[in-house]
N, C-alpha and C positions, 0 to 999 in steps of 0.2 A: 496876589501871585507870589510864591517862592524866590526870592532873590538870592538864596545861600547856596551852596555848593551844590551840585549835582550828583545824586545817588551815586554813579558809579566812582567818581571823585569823593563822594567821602568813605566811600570802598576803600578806593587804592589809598586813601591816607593813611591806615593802618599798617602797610609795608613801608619795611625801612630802606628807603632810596640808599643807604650808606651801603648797607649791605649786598644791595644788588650791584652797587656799582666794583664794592670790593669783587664779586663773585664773578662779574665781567672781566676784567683785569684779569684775575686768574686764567681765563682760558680767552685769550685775543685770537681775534682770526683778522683777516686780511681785506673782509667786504668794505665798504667804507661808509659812514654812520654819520656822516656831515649831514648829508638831507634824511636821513631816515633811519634813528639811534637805538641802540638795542633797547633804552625804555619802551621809544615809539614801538617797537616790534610787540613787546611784550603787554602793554596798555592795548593794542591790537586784538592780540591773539585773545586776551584775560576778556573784552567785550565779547568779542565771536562769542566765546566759552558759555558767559552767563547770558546770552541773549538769543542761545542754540543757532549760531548763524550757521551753515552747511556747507559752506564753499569760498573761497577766497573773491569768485565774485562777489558773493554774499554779503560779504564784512565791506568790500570797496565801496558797495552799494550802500547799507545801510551807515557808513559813516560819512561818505560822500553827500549823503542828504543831510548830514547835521553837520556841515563845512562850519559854519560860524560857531559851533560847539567844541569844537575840537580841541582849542586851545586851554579849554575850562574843563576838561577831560584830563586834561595831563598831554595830549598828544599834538609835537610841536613840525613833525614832518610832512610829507605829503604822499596821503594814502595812497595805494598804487597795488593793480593784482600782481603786475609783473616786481614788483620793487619787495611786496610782500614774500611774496614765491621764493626770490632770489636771497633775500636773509632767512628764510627758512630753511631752504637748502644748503647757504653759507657759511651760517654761523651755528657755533659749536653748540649744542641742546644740555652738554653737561652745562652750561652757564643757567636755566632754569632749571635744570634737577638741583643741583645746588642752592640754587633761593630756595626750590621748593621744601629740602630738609631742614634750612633752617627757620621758614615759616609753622612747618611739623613740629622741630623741637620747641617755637615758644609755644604752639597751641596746644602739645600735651601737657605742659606744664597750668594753664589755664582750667584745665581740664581733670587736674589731678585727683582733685577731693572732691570732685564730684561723689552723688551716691550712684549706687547701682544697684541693677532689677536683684543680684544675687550679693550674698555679705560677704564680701571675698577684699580681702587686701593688697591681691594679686593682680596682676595685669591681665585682662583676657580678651584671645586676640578673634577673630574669624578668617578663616582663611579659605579663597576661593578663587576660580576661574572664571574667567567671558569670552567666549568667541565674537570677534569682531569681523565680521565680514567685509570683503573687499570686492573691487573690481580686479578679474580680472588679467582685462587689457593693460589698465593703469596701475596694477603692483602684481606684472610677472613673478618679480623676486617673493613673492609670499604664496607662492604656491600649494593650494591645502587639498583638493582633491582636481577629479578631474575636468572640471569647465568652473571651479571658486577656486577664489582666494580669501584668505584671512590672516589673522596674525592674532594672537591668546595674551590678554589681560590676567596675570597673575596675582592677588593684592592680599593684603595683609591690613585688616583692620582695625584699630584697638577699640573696643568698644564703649569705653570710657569717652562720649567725645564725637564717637565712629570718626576716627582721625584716621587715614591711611598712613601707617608706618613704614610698608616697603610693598612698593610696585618694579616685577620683571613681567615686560614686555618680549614675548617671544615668538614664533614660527607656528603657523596652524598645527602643524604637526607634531607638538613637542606635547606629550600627556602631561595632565595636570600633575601627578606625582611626583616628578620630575624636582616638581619646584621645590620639594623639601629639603633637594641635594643644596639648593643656592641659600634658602635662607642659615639665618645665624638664631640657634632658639637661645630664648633669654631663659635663662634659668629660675624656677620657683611661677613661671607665666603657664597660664591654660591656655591651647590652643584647640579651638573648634572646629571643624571639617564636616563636610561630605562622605559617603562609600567611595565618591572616586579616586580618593585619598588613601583607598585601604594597600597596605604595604607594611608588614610587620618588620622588615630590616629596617625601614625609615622610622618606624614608631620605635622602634628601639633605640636607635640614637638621639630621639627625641628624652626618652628614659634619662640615658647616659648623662645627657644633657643637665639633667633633674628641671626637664619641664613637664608640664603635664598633657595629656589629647583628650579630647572627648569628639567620640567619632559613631557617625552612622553606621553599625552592622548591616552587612549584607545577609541575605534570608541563608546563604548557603554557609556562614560564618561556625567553624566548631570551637568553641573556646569553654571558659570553667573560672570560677572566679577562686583566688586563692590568697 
């Protein structure tokens, strides 16, 4: 029998506890962490994640069954749906957007000299939309037609890696074009798309940019190469 660390324990050994704790500090909020610390939260949420748990019963349930494990987890509070609920809705999410970019920047760096399918020395990125449906009863505020809800998964992928570099999270209703007003193009980078991307003012500033697009034509598309 296995007596060494626990799979998902030698997971989380690879993030740097210093950094998270600096990234908390940054943005303090007021819930209070004695019985239940924003690691606890995060070693939480990070199982849910890789274990597809579906609901905050979910997660109570499956770790409340391995109560004697917990501790060899990393997770030193006491699990709870209401305790869970209440730092989610409490505490500030830029504290894991922030781990999360600086987890990003060391994994592109790991990732750098990889080879790739095309000989390119350039970065190149995929860029694309998800509709994530909702309930909804339970997220009026995300209203996308007339008896759903949802809310659009924007993401940007480097493909060196398939690292995600920048995720905006938005409103069902907001078209996926949109999101080229938000990003920042990196100059001398290819970006890959969809037709639902087609927008020639936004390809243009992509130009200006000196990045590059490679984009699905639509069948009704007039153009001329020059």
């Amino acid at each position: 029998m296995h007596t060494g660390k626990l799979v998902f324990s030698q997971l989380m050994g690879h993030l740097s506890l210093h950094t998270f704790r600096q990234c908390v500090a940054k943005y303090p909020s007021r819930y209070p962490t004695l019985k239940f610390s924003h690691l606890d939260q995060f070693l939480s949420m990070a199982f849910a994640q890789l274990t597809y748990r579906e609901s905050l019963r979910d997660i109570e349930t499956c770790l409340r069954a391995h109560q004697a494990k917990l501790y060899h987890l990393g997770i030193r509070g006491n699990i709870a749906r209401s305790r869970l609920a209440d730092a989610n809705e409490s505490r500030d999410c830029r504290i894991y957007e922030a781990f999360a970019m600086t987890l990003i920047q060391t994994t592109r760096k790991l990732y750098a000299n990889d080879s790739f399918a095309v000989e390119l020395d350039q970065t190149v990125y995929a860029l694309d939309t998800i509709t994530i449906d909702l309930c909804l009863s339970v997220f009026p505020w995300a209203h996308f037609r007339k008896a759903k809800a949802a809310v659009k998964m924007h993401t940007l992928l480097d493909l060196r890696g398939n690292i995600p570099t920048f995720i905006h999270i938005s409103g069902g209703k907001m078209h996926e074009v949109n999101v080229l007003d938000i990003l920042a193009p990196e100059a001398g980078s290819f970006y890959t798309m969809d037709r639902g991307f087609t927008d020639f003012a936004r390809w243009f500033t992509l130009h200006q940019a000196q990045a590059f697009f490679v984009i699905r034509g639509k069948t009704n598309l007039l153009f001329r190469r020059i």
